[in-house]
TIRO-2110 file (N, C-alpha, C; in Angstrom, 1 decimal):
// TIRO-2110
74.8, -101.8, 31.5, N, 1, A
74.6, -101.4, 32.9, CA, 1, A
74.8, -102.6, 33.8, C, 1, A
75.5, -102.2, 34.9, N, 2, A
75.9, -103.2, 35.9, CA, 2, A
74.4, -103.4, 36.7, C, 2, A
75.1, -104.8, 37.6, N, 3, A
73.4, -105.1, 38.6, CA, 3, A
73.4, -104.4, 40.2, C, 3, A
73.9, -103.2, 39.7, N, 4, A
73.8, -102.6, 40.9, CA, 4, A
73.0, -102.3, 41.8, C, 4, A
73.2, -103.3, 43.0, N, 5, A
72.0, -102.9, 43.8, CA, 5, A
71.4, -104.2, 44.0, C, 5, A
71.2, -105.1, 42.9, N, 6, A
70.4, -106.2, 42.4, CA, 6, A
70.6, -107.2, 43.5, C, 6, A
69.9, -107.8, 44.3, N, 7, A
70.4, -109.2, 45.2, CA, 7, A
71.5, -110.0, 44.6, C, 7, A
72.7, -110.3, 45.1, N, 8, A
73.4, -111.6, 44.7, CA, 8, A
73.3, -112.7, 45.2, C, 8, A
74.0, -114.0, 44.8, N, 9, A
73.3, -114.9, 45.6, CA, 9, A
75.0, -115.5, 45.9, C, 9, A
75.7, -116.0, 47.1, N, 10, A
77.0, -116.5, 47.7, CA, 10, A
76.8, -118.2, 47.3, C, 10, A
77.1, -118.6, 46.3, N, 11, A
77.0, -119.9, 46.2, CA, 11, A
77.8, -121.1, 47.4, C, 11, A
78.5, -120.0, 48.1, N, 12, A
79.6, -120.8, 49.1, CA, 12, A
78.4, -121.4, 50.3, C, 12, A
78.0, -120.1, 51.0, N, 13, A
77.0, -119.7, 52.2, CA, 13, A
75.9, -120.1, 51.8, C, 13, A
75.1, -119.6, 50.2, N, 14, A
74.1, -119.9, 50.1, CA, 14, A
73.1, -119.1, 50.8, C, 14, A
73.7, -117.6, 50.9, N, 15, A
72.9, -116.4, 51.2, CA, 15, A
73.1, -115.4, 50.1, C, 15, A
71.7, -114.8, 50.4, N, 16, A
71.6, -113.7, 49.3, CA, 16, A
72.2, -112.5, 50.2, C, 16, A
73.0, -111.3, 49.2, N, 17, A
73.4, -110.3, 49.6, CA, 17, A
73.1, -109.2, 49.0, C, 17, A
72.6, -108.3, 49.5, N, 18, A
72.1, -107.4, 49.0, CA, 18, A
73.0, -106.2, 49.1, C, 18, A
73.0, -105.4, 48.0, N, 19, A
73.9, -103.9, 47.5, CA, 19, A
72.7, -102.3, 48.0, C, 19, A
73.0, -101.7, 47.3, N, 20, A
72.5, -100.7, 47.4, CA, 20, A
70.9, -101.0, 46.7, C, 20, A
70.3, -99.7, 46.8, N, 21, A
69.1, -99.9, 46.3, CA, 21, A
69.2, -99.8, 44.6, C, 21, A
68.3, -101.0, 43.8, N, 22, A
69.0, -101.5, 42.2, CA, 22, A
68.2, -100.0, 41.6, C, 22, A
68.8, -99.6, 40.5, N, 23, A
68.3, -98.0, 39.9, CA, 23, A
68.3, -98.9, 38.0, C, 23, A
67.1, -98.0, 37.9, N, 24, A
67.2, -98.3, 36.5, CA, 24, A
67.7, -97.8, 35.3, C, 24, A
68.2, -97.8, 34.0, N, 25, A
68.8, -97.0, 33.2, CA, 25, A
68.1, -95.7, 33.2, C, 25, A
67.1, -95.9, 33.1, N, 26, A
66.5, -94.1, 33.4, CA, 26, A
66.8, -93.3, 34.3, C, 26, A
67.7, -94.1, 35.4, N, 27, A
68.0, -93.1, 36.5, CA, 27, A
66.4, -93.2, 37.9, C, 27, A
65.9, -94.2, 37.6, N, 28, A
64.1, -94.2, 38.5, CA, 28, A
64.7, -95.5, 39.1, C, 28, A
63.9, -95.3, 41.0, N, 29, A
64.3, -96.3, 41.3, CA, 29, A
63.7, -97.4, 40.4, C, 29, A
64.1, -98.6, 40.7, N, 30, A
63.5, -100.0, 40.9, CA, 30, A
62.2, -100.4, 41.4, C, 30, A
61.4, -100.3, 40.8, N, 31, A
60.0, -100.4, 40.9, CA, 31, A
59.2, -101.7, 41.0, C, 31, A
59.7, -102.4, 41.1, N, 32, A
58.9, -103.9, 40.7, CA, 32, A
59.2, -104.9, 42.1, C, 32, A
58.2, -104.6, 42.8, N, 33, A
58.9, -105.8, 44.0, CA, 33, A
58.5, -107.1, 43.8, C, 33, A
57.6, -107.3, 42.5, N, 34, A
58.2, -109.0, 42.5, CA, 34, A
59.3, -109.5, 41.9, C, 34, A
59.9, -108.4, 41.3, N, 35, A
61.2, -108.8, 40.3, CA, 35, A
62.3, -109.1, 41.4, C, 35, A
61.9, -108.1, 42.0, N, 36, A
63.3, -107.9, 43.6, CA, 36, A
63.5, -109.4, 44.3, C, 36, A
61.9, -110.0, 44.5, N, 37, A
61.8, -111.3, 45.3, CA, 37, A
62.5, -112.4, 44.6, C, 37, A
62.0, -112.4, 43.3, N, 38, A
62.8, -113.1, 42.6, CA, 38, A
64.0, -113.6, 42.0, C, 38, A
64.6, -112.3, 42.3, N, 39, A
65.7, -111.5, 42.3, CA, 39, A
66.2, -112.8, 43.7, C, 39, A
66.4, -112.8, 44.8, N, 40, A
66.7, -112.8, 45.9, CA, 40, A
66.7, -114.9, 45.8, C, 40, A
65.6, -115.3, 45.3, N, 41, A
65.5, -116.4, 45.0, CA, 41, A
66.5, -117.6, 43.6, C, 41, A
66.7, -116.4, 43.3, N, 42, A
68.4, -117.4, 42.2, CA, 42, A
68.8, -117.8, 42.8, C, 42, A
69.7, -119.0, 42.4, N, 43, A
70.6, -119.6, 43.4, CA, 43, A
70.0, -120.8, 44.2, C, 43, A
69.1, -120.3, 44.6, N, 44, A
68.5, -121.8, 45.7, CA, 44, A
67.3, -122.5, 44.9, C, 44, A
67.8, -124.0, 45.9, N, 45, A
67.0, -125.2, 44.9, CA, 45, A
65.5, -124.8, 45.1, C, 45, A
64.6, -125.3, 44.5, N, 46, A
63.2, -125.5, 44.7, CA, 46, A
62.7, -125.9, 46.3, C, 46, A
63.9, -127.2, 46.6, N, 47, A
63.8, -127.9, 47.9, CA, 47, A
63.6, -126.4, 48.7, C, 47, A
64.5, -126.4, 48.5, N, 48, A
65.1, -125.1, 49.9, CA, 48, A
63.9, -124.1, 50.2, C, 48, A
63.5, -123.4, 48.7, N, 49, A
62.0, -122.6, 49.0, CA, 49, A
60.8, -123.1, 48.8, C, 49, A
61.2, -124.4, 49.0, N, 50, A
59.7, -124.9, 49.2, CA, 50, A
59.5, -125.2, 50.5, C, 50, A
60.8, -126.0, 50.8, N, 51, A
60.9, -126.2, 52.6, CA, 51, A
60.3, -124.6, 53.3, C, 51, A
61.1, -123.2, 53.7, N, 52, A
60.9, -122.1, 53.7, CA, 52, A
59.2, -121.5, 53.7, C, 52, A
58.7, -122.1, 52.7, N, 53, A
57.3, -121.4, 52.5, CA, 53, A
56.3, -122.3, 52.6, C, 53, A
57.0, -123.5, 53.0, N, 54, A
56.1, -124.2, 54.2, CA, 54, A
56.3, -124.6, 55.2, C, 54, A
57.0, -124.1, 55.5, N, 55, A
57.6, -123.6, 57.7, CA, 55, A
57.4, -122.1, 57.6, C, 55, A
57.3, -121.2, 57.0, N, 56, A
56.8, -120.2, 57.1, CA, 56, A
55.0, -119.8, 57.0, C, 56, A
54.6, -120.6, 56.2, N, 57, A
53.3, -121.2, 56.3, CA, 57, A
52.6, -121.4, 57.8, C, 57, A
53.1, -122.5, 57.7, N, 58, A
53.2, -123.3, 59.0, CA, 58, A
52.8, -122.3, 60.3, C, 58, A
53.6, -121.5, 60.1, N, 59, A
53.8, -120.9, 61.4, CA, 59, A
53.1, -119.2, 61.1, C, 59, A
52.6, -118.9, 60.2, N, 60, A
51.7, -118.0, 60.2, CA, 60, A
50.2, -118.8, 60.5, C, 60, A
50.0, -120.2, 60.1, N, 61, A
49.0, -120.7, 60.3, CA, 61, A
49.0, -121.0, 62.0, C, 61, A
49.8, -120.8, 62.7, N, 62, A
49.9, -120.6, 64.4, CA, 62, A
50.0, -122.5, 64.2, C, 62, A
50.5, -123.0, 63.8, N, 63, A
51.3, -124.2, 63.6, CA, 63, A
49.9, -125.2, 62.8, C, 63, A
48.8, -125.1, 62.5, N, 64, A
47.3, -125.7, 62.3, CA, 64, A
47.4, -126.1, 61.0, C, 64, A
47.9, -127.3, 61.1, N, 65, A
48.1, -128.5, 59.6, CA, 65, A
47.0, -128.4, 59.1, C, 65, A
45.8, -128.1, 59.0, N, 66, A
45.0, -128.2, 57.5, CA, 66, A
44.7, -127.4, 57.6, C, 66, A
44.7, -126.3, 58.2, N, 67, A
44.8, -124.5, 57.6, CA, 67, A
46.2, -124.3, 56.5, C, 67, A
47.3, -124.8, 56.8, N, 68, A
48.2, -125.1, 56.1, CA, 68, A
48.2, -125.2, 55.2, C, 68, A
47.8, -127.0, 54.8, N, 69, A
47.5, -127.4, 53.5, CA, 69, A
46.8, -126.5, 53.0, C, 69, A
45.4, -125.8, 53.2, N, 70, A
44.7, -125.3, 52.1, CA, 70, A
45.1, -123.8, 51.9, C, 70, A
45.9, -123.1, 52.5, N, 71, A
46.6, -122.0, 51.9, CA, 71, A
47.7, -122.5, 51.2, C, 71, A
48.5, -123.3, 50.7, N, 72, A
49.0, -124.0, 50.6, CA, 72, A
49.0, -124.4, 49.1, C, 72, A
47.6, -125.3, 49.2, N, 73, A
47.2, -126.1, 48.3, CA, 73, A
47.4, -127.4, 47.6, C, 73, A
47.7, -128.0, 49.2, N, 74, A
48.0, -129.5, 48.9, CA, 74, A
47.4, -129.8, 49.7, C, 74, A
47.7, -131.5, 49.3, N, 75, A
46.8, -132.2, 50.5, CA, 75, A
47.2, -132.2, 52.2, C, 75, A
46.9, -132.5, 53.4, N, 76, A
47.2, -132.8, 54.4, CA, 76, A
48.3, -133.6, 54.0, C, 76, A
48.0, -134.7, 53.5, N, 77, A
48.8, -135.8, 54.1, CA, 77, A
50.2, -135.8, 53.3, C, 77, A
50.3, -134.6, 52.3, N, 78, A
51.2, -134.5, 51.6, CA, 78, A
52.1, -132.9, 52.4, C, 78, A
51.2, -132.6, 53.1, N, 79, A
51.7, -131.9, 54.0, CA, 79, A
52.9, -132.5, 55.1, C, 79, A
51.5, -133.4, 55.5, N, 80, A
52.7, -134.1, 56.8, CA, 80, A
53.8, -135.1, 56.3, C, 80, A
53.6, -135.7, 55.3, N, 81, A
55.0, -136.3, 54.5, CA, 81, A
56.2, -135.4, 54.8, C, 81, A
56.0, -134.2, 54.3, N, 82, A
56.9, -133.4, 53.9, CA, 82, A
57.2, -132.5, 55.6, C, 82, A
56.4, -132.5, 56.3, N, 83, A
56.8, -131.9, 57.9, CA, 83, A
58.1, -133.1, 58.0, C, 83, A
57.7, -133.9, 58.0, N, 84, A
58.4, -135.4, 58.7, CA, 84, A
59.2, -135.7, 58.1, C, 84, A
59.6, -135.1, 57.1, N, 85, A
61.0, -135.3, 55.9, CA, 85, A
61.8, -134.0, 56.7, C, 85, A
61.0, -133.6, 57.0, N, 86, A
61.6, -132.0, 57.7, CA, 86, A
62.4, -132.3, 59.1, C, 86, A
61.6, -133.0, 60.2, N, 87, A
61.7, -133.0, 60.9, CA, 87, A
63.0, -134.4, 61.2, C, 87, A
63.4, -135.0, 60.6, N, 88, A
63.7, -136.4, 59.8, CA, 88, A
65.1, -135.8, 60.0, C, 88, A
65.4, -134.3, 58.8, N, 89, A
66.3, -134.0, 58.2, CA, 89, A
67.0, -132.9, 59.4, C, 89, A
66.1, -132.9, 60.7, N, 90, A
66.9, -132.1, 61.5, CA, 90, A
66.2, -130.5, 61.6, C, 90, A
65.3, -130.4, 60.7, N, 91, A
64.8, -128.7, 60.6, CA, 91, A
63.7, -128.9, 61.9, C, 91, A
63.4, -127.6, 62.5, N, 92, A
62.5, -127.7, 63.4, CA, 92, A
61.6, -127.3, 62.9, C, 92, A
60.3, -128.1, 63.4, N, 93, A
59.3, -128.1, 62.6, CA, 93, A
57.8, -127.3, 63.9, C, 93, A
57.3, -126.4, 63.7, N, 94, A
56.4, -125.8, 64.9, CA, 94, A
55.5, -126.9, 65.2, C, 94, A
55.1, -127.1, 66.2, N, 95, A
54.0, -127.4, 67.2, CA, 95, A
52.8, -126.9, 67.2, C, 95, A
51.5, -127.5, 66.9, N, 96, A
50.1, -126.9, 66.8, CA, 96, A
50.3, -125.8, 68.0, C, 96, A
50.1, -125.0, 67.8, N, 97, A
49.7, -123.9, 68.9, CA, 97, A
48.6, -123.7, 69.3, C, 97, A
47.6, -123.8, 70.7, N, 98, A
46.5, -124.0, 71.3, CA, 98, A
45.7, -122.8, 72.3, C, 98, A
44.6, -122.3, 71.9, N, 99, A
44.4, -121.4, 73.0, CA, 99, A
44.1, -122.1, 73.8, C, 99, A
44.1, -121.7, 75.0, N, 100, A
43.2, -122.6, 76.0, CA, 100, A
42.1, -122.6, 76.2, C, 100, A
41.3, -124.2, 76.5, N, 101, A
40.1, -124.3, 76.2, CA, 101, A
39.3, -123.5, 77.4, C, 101, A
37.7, -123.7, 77.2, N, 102, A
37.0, -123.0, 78.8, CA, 102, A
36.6, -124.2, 79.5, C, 102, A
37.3, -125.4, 79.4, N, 103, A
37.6, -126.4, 80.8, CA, 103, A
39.0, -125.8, 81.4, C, 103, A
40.0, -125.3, 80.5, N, 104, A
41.1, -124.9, 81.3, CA, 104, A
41.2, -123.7, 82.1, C, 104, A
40.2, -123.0, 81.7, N, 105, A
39.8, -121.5, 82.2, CA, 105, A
39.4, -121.8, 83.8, C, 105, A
39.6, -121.3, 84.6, N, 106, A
39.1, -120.3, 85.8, CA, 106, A
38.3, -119.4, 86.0, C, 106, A
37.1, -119.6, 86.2, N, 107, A
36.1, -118.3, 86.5, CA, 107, A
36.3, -118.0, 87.4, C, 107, A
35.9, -116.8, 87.6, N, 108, A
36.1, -116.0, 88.6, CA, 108, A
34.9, -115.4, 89.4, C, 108, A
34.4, -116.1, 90.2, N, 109, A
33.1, -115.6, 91.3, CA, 109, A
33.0, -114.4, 91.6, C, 109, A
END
């Protein structure tokens, strides 16, 4: 059976492309979505999805470097090495993101 369906990976681009939906010899879809993710991750270095899923991180954490690290599971400061390798190499790297405090606020009489 062909990988029909299956993610491929463009070694040129260095994108993944996706086919139709992958079917299994039984004729049932493709059942396994971690196989699929995995699937989609051939091809690229470690660097690449490691960079990825800590700028993705990052920015689910609303930019908050030691919320980071500990979803994460590294240290801070092995965190910010690797921002600043990032940022170094040209990737944009998010900005703490801040509510505003209640000095910045305006009450209203």
């Amino acid at each position: 059976m062909m990988n029909a369906g299956l993610p491929t990976f463009d070694p040129i681009t260095r994108d993944a492309k996706r086919g139709p939906a992958p079917v299994l010899e039984s004729g049932a879809e493709y059942g396994d979505p971690a196989a699929v993710l995995t699937r989609a991750l051939v091809g690229r270095t470690v660097a690449e999805v490691e960079r990825h899923l800590i700028l993705d991180t990052l920015d689910h954490c609303c930019g908050n470097r030691t919320q980071t690290a500990e979803v994460l599971g590294i240290s801070i400061r092995t965190l910010r090495n690797k921002l600043g390798a990032y940022a170094a190499a040209g990737f944009a790297v998010p900005e703490p993101r801040t509510s505003p405090s209640l000095s910045d606020r305006k009450l209203k009489s």
